[in-house]
N, C-alpha and C positions, 0 to 999 in steps of 0.2 A: 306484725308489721313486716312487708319484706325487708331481705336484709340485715334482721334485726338476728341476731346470734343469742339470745336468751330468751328465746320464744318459751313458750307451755310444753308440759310434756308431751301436751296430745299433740303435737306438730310432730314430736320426736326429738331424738339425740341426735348432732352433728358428731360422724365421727372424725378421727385425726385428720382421713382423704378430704373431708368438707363432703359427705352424704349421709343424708338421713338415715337413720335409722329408725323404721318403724316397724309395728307390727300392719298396719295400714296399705297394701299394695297402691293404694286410687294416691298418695302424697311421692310427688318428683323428689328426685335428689336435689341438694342442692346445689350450686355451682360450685366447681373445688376454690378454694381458699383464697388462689392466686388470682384469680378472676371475680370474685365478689370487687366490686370498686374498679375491674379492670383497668376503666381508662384512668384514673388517678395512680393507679399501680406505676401502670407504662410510663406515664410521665413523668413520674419520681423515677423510674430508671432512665429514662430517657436524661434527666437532670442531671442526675449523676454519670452518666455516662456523657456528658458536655462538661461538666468539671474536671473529671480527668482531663480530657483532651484540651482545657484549658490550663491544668497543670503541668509538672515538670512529665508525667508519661507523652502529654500530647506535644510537649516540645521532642522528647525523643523521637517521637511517633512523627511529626514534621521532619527532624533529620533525618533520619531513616529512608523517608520517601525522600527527600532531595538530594540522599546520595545514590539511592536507586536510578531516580530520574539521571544523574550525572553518567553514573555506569551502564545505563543505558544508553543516551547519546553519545559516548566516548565509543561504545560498544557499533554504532553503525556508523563513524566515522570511520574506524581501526577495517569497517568494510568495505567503507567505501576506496582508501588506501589500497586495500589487499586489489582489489577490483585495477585501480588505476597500475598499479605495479604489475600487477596480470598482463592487463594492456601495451603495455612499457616492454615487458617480457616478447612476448607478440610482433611487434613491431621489431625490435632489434631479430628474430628469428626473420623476421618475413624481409628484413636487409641483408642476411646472409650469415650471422652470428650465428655463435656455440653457446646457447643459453644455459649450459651445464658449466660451459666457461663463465659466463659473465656471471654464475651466481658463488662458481670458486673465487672468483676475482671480490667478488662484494665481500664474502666470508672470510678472508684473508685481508681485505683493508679494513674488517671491521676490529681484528684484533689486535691486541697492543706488540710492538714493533719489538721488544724484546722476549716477550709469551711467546712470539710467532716463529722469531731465529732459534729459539731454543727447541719448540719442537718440532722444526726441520729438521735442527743436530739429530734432533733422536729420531728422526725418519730416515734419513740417512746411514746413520750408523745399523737400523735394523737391517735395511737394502743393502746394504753392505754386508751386513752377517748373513745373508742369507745370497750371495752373488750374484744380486740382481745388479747391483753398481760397482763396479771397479774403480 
C-alpha cells in the first residue's frame, strides 16, 4: 500500500534518509521522511508556529515591532525637524546673520548658567596664560 512503512521485503528497506533500498534498479525512492504526509506535516508546524505567536514569545514579538514602529516614526520626525531647523538656519543667513553666531549663541543658552561661567573662568584664565588677554 503506498505510504505504508512496513511493506515486504521485495519492495525493499527504507533507510534513515527515507529511500529504498533495493537490489531492484526499476523501484523509485521513496519520499524522504519529512514529506511522506507533507501537508499534514506543514500544518502541524504551521499550528505550532500560531501558538507561539499566540503566546508570551508573540506578545514579545508584538512589542518589539511596536517599538520598532515607534523608533521609526520618532526617527522621520527628528528629520523632519533637522530639515525645518536647516530652513530656519537659511533664512536667518539670507537676512544677513552669522549662522556660526547664532549656533554659538543657541550652544551657549543651551547650558546650565553656572557650567557656563565656570568654564569661561577657565577660558579666560588659559587666554591669559598664554597673552592673548590682558
Amino acid at each position: 500500500m503506498p505510504g505504508d512503512r512496513g511493506g515486504s521485503e521485495a519492495a525493499g528497506r527504507e533507510s534513515a534518509a527515507g529511500e529504498v533500498e533495493s537490489g531492484d534498479a526499476s523501484l523509485t525512492p521513496a519520499p524522504p521522511a519529512a514529506s511522506i504526509g507533507g501537508l499534514q506535516i506543514k500544518e502541524a508546524d504551521q499550528v505550532a508556529q500560531d501558538e507561539v505567536a499566540d503566546g508570551p514569545a508573540g506578545f514579545a514579538k508584538e512589542q518589539l515591532k511596536s517599538f520598532i514602529e515607534r523608533i521609526e516614526r520618532l526617527e522621520e520626525e527628528k528629520k523632519a525637524i533637522a530639515d525645518d531647523i536647516k530652513d530656519v538656519f537659511a533664512e536667518a543667513k539670507a537676512n544677513g546673520f552669522d549662522v556660526k553666531a547664532l549656533r554659538s549663541i543657541i550652544k551657549i543658552r543651551k547650558e546650565d548658567a553656572d557650567e557656563r561661567k565656570e568654564h569661561e573662568a577657565i577660558v579666560d584664565l588659559y587666554l591669559q596664560a598664554l597673552g592673548i588677554i590682558v
